[in-house]
C-alpha positions in Angstrom: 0.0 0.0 0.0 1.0 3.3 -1.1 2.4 6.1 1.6 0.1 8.8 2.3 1.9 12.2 1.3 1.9 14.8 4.2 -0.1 17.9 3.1 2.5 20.6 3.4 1.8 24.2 4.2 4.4 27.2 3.5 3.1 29.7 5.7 3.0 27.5 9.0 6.6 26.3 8.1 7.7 29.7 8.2 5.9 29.5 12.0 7.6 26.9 12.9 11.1 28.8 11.8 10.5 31.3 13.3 9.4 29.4 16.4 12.8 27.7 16.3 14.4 30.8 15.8 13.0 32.2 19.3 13.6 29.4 21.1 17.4 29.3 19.9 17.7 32.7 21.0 15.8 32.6 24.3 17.8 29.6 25.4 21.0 31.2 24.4 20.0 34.2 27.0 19.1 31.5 29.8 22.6 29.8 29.1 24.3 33.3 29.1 23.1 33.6 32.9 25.8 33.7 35.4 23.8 33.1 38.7 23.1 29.2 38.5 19.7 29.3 40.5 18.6 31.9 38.4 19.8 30.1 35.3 18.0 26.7 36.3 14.7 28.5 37.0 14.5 29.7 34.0 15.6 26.8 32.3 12.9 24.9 34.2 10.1 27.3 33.6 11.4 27.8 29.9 11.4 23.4 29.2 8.0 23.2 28.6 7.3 25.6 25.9 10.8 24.1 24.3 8.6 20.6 25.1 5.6 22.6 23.2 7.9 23.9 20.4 9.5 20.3 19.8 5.3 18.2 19.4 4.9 21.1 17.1 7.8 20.5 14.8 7.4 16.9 15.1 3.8 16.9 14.0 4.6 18.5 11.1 7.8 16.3 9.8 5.2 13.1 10.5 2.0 14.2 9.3 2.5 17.7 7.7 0.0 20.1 8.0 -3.5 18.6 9.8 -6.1 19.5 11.9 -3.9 19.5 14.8 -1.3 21.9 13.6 -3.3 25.2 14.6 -4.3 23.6 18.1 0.0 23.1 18.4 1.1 26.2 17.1 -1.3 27.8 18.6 -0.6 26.0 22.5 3.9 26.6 21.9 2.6 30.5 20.7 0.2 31.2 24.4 3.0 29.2 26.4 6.0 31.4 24.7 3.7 34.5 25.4 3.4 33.5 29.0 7.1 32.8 29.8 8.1 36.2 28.5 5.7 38.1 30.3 6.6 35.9 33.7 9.9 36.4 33.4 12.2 39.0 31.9 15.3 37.5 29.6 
């Protein structure tokens, strides 16, 4: 039986880019911390929208764009939004 092709989607790769883009660069400032408490909360308040970030991409490379993808994007995007107004990096 034939593989079904994943439905791809331009715009919601460029999301997901993006995404990765943020989270590169907000993990980079956590690393760049020199107090190590302060560093691990962050780091520990900041894993689950990396957690988030990584179902989202996953989703995509397995099934492409679905019905899901808007529900993911859309929980990494309100989790992202709530770290950086918790705390300031």
């Amino acid at each position: 039986m034939a593989k079904k092709r994943r439905k791809l989607n331009k715009d919601y790769e460029k999301k997901i880019y993006s995404s990765k883009k943020n989270v590169e660069l907000v993990l980079a400032k956590i690393y760049d911390i020199d107090d190590e408490e302060i560093q691990k909360e962050y780091m520990s308040a900041f894993n689950g929208v990396v957690y988030l970030f990584d179902q989202l991409k996953e989703n995509y490379e397995l099934h492409g764009f679905s019905d899901n993808s808007k529900e993911l994007l859309n929980n990494y995007e309100n989790a992202f939004n709530l770290f950086e107004s918790e705390f300031e990096i």
